[in-house]
C-alpha positions in Angstrom: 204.3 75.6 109.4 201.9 78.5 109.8 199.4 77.3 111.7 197.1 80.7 111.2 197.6 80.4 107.3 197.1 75.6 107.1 193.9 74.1 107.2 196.0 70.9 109.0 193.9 68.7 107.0 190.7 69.5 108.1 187.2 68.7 106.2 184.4 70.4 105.9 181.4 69.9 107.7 179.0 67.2 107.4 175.3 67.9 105.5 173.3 67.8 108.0 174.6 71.1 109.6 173.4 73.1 106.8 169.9 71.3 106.5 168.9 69.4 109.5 165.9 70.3 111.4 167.3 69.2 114.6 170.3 71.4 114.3 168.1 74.1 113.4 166.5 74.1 116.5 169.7 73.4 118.6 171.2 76.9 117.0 168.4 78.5 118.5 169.2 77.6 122.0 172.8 77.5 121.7 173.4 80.5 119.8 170.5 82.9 118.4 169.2 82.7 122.0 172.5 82.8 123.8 174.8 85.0 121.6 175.1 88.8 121.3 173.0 89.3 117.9 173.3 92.5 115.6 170.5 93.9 115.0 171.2 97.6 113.4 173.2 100.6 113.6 172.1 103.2 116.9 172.1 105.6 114.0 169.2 104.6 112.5 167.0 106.2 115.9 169.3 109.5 116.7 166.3 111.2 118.6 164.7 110.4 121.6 161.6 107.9 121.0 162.9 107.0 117.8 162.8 103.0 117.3 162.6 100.5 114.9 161.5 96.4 115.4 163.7 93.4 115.0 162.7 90.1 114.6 164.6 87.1 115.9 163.1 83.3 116.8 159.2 84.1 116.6 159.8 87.1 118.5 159.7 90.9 118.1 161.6 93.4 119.8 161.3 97.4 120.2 164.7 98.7 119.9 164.4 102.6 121.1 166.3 105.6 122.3 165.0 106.9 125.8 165.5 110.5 127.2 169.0 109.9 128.4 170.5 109.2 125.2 170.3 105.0 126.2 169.1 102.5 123.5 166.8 100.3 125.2 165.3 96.8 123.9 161.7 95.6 124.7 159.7 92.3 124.3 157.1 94.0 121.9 154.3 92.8 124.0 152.1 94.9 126.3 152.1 93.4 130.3 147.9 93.8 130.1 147.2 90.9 127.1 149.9 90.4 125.5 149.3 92.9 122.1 151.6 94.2 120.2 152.7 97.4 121.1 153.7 98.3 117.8 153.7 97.4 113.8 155.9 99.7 111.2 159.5 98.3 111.2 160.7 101.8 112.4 159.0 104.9 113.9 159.0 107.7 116.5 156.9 107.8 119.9 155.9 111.3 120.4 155.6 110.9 124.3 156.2 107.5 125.3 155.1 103.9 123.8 151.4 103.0 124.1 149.2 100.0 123.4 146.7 100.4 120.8 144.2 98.0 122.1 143.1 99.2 125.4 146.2 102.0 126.4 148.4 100.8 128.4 150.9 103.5 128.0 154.7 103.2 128.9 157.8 105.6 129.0 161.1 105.4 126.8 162.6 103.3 129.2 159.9 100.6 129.5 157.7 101.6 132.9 154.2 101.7 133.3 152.8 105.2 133.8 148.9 105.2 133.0 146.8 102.0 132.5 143.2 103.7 132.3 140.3 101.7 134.4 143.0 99.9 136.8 142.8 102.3 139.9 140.3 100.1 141.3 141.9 96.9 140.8 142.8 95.1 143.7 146.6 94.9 144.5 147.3 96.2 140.7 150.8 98.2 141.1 152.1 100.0 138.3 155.5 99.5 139.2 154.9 96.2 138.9 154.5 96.0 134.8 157.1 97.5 133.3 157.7 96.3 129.6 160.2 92.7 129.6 163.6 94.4 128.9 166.3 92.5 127.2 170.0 92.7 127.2 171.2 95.6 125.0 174.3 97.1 124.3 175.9 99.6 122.1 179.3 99.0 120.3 181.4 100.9 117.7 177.8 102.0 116.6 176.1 98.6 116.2 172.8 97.4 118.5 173.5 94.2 119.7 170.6 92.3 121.9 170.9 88.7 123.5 168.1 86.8 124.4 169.8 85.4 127.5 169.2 87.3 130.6 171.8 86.1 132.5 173.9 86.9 129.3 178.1 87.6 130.1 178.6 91.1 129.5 179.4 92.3 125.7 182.5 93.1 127.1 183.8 90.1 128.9 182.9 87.9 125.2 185.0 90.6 122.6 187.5 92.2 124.8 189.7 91.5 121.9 188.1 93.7 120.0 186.4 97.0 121.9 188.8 99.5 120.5 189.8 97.7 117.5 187.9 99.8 115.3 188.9 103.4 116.9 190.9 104.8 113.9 188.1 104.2 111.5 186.1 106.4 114.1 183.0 103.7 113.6 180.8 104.7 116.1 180.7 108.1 114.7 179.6 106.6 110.9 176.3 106.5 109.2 174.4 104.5 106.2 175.3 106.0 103.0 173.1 103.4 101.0 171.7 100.2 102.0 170.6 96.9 99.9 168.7 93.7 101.8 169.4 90.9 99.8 167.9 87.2 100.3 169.6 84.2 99.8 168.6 80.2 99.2 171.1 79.1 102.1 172.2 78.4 105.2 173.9 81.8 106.9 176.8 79.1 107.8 177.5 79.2 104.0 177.5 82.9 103.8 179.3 82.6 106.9 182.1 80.7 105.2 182.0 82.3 101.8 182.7 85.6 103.4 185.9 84.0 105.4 187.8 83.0 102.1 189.4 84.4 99.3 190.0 80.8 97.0 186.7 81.7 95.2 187.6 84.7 94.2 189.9 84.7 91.7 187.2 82.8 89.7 183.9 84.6 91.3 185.1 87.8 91.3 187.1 88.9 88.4 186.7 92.4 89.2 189.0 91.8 92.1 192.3 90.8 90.8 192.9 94.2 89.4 192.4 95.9 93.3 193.9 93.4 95.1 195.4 90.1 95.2 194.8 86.7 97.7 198.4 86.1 98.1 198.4 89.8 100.1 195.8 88.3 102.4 196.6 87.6 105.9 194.7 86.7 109.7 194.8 89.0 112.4 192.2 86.9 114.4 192.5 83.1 113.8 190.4 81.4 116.7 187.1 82.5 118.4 184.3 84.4 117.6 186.0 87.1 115.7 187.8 86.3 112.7 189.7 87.7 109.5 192.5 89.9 108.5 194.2 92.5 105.9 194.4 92.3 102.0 196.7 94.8 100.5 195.4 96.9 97.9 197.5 97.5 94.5 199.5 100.5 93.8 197.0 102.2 91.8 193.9 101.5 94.3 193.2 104.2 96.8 190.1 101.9 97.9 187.8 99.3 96.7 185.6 101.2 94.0 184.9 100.3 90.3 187.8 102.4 89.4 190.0 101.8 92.5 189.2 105.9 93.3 187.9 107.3 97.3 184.8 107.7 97.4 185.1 110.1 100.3 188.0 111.4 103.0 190.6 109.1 104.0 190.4 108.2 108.0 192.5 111.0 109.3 193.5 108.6 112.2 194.7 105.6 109.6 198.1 104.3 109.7 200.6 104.6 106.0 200.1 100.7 106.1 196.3 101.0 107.2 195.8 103.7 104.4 196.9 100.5 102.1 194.6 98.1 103.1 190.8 96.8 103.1 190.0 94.7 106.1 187.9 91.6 106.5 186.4 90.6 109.8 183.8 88.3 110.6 181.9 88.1 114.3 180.0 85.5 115.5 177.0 84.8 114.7 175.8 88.0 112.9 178.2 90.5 111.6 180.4 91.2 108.8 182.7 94.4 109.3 185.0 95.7 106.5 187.1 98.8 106.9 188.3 100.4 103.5 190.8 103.5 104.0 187.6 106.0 103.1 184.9 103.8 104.1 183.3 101.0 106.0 181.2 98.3 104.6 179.1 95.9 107.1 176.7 92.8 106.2 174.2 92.0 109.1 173.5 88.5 108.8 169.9 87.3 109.9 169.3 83.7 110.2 165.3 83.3 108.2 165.1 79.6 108.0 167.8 76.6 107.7 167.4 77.2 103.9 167.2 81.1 103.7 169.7 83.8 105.0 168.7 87.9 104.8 171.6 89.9 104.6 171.5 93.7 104.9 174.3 95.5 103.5 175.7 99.1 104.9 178.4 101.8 103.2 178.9 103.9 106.1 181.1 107.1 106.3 181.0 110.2 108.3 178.3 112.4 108.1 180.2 115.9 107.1 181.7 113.4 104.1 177.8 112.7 103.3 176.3 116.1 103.4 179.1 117.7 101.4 178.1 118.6 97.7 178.8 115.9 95.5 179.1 113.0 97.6 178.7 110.2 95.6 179.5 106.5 97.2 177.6 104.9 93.7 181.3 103.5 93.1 181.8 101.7 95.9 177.9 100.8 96.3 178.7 99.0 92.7 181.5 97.4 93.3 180.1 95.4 96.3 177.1 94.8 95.1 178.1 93.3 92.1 180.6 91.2 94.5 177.6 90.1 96.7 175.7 89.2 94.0 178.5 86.5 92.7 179.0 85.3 96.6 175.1 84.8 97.3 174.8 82.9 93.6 177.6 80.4 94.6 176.8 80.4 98.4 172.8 79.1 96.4 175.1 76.6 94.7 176.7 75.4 97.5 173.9 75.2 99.7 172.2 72.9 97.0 174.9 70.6 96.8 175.4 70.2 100.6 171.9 68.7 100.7 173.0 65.7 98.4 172.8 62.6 99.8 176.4 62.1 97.6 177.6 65.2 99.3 181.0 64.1 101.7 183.0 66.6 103.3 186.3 67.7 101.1 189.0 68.8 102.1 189.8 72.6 103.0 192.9 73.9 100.8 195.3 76.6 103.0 193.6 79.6 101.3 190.4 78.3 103.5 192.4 78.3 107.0 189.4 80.6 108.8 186.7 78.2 107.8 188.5 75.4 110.1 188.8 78.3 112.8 184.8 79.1 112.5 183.9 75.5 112.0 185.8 75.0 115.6 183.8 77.1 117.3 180.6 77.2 115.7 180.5 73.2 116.7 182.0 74.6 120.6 179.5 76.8 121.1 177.0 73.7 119.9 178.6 71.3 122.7 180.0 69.4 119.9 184.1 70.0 119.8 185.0 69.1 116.3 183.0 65.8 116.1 181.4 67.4 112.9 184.2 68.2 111.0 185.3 65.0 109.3 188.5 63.1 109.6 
C-alpha cells in the first residue's frame, strides 16, 4: 500500500480543536509564538525606510528595510513609554523611525540616536535603548518573523525546502493583484481544505475541465511542509478561466514542470502554488478561534507586469471564484464542527495530507495523535 497516498484509517480531529478556548490559547504558545510566521512579501518595502505593520497575538510589529538592503522586525513600541511608534499599515521613514509623543528617534536598524532632554539624565546611555528586535528572515521573497528569541534558525526547520522553489525564480516575483478575504472559521479548516482535492469535483466545477484529482500526487507527506503536483489537461497551458498564460512561461521550468500546477502548504501560515506562468500564495492569519484572514497574491516577474497589455484578470478570476467556494464550505464546516453531535469521520485516501498535518499540528501541541480519533 501507498502509504503517502492512505489515510490508514485515520479520523478527524475532535471539536474542540477548532473551538476551544483552551486550545486557542495553547496555539499561541506552541505555535503563533514559537513558529516562523509569514507575514508579507520583502517586495512590498523595496526602498530603504520602507515598512509596513503586522499584527500577531496583541502585538504589533514594524517590518522595515534598513540602509544595507536587510529587512528588519521591531516591537512597535518606543523604549521611553511604551508608544507606538507608528499607525498606517505601511509607510516610508524619510530619515529613520521616530516617536510621535515626545521624539525618541531611532535608525533603520532599530538604535537610539537622539532622545531630546536626556543628556542630563543620570546613567541614561543611548546604546542602551535600542528598539526590541525580533527574529526575521527572508526566503524565496516571503518575510517570516517568530516570536521566539531563542527561535532555531529558518534554515535548520525547512532545509527541505530552501531551493525548492529556484526554477520559478520566486524571490525575484512581485504582487500582480491582491484580495484579503475573511472567513467564519478556524485557519485549521482552511488549513485542511487547501490540502485536498475530494471536495472539488463537487465545489469546484470549474476545475474538472483543467485538471483532474486522479493526476494529483505528494511530494512532501510528513512535517511542516506539505503537498504535491496535479497535472494539467492537454489543452491547459495554466490555471486561467480559459486554461490560456497569463504571462511568460518560467524559462527555468522542466517539460514535466511546464505541465503542472503545484500545491504546497507550510506550517502554520502559508499557501504556495506555482503555475507554469505564475505563482499564487494565500497568507494565512489566525484572527480568532472562529475567524481566519487570508490574503491572496498572483505574483509574476516584474518585466512580465510592466509590458503592454499585461493582464492576469484570468487567472485573478479563476481563483477567486475557487476561494470563494473553499471559504463558503470551510464556513460550513466550521459550523458543524461545533455540534455537540459532531464525531470525527473517517478520512477517505483522497484526504491522505490531512492525517499528515493533523500529525504534526497535535506534535508541535505536545499531544502525538491523542486527538485524532480511533
Amino acid at each position: 500500500m501507498d502509504r503517502s497516498r492512505s489515510a490508514m484509517g485515520a479520523k478527524t480531529l475532535r471539536g474542540e480543536y477548532f473551538s476551544s478556548p483552551e486550545v486557542h490559547e495553547q496555539e499561541i504558545q506552541k505555535i503563533f509564538r514559537k513558529k516562523w510566521i509569514c507575514v508579507g512579501r520583502a517586495s512590498d518595502i523595496p526602498r530603504a525606510g520602507d515598512c509596513f505593520l503586522h499584527e500577531l497575538e496583541g502585538e504589533s510589529f514594524i517590518l522595515v528595510r534598513d540602509d544595507r538592503g536587510r529587512v528588519n522586525c521591531f516591537c512597535n513600541v518606543c523604549r521611553h513609554r511604551g508608544t507606538r511608534l507608528h499607525e498606517e499599515s505601511c509607510g516610508h521613514f524619510k530619515t529613520g523611525i521616530e516617536c510621535p509623543y515626545h521624539g525618541w528617534a531611532y535608525d533603520l536598524a532599530g538604535s537610539l540616536k537622539s532622545a531630546p532632554n536626556m543628556t542630563g539624565v543620570e546613567g541614561f546611555d543611548l546604546q542602551d535603548y535600542s528598539l526590541h528586535a525580533v527574529p526575521s528572515v527572508v526566503w524565496q521573497g516571503f518575510v517570516f518573523i517568530n516570536l521566539d528569541r531563542d527561535c532555531t534558525p529558518f534554515e535548520s526547520c525547512y532545509g527541505s525546502i530552501l531551493s525548492r522553489f529556484d526554477n520559478w525564480g520566486l524571490e525575484d516575483l512581485v504582487s500582480a493583484h491582491r484580495v484579503t478575504y475573511d472567513i467564519e472559521a478556524n485557519w485549521k479548516i482552511v488549513f485542511q481544505n487547501y490540502n485536498e482535492c475530494y471536495h472539488c469535483s463537487l465545489v469546484h466545477p470549474q476545475l474538472s475541465p483543467v485538471t483532474s484529482v486522479e493526476t494529483a500526487s505528494n511530494d512532501f507527506t510528513e512535517g511542516a511542509f506539505l503537498g504535491g503536483p496535479m497535472i494539467l489537461s492537454d489543452n491547459c497551458e495554466t490555471i486561467s478561466t480559459d486554461g490560456a498564460l497569463c504571462g511568460d512561461l518560467f524559462p527555468r521550468l522542466s517539460s514535466e514542470d511546464r505541465k503542472r500546477v503545484y500545491f504546497y502548504t507550510l506550517f502554520p501560515t502559508l499557501f504556495i502554488s506555482p503555475h507554469p506562468d505564475y505563482v499564487l500564495t494565500h497568507r494565512i492569519e489566525r484572527q480568532s478561534s472562529d475567524s481566519t484572514r487570508v490574503v491572496c497574491e498572483w505574483l509574476f516577474p516584474q518585466d512580465v507586469i510592466e509590458r503592454r497589455g499585461f493582464d492576469p484578470t484570468r487567472a485573478v478570476q479563476f481563483w477567486d471564484l475557487t476561494n470563494r467556494q473553499d471559504w463558503h464550505v470551510c464556513e460550513l464546516n466550521h459550523k458543524g464542527v461545533q455540534s455537540e453531535s459532531y464525531q470525527p469521520g473517517p478520512y477517505s485516501n483522497l484526504e491522505s495530507t490531512l492525517v499528515a498535518f493533523d500529525r504534526h499540528y497535535l506534535k508541535v501541541m505536545g499531544e502525538d495523535e491523542g486527538g485524532q480519533a480511533d
